[in-house]
N, C-alpha and C positions, 0 to 999 in steps of 0.2 A: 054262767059256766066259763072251762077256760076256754081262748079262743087262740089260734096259732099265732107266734106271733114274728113269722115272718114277711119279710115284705109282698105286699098281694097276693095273700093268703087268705088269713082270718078265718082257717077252716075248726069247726068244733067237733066234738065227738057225738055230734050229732049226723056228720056229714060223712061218715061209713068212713073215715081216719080213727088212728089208735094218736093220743097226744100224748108227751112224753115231757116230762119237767128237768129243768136244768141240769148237768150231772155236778153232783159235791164237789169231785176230784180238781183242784185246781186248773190244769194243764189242760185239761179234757173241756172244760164249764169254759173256758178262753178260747179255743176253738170253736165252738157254739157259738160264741156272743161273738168273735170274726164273723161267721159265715151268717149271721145275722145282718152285723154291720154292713156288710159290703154292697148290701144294697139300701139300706137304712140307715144313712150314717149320722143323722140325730137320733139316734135308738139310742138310753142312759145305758141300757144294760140289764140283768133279767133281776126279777124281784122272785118271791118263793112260791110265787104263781105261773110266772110264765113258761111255756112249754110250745116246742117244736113237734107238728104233726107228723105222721108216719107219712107223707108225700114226700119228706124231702131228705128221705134215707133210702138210701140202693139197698139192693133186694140179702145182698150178704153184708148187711148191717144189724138183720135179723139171725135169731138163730135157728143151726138148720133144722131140727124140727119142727119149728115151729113154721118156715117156710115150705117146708115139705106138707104139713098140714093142708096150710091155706090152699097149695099151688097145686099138688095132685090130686090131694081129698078133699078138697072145696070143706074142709072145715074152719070153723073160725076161732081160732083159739078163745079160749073165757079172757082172758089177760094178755094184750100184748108187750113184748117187752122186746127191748134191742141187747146185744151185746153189749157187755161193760164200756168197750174202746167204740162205740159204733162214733162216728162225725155225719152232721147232715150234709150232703154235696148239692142237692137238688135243689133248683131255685125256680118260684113260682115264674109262668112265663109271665113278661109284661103285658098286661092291657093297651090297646091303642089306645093313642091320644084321641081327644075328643076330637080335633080336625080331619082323623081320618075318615075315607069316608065310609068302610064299614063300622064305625063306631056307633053310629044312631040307630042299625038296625038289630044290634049285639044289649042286651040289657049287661052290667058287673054288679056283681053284691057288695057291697061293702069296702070299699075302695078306700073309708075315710080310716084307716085302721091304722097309717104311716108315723 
């Protein structure tokens, strides 16, 4: 499956996220793969698989039906989809480092994904 592919993320569409594939648009697809890089800065760049989950787009990055759906009538749309111009801003938060000391009692999934 796909799996998100920004940093300390790796979330699928299996983990109640909508994942969303690169946009065609030049200018647009450059700003994704920025706000990728910026925490992944050996990231090559996205292939025609990769795809940014719905975690790391604000809430009017959606459109408004479609967040009027989810957010007052607890429905799920069949298909989610972002605005043409949406940009991801949200970024997974970091994981402590293993020397902290709540790090041993915390399990992370998938960590190796960088």
């Amino acid at each position: 499956g796909i799996r998100c592919v920004a940093a300390n993320c790796g979330n699928t569409n299996t983990d109640g996220v909508s994942l969303h594939t690169f946009p065609k648009d030049a200018a647009l697809r450059k700003k994704w793969t920025d706000f990728v890089k910026l925490k992944r800065g050996a990231w090559v760049g996205p292939t025609e698989y990769s795809a940014l989950c719905s975690a790391h787009f604000s809430a009017d990055c959606f459109p408004f039906r479609q967040r009027f759906e989810m957010e007052q009538m607890g429905i799920k749309p069949k298909k989610v989809t972002l605005n043409p111009d949406a940009v991801p801003t949200i970024h997974a938060i970091t994981p402590p480092s293993i020397s902290s000391p709540s790090a041993t009692s915390k399990s992370y999934a998938c960590l190796c994904n960088n």
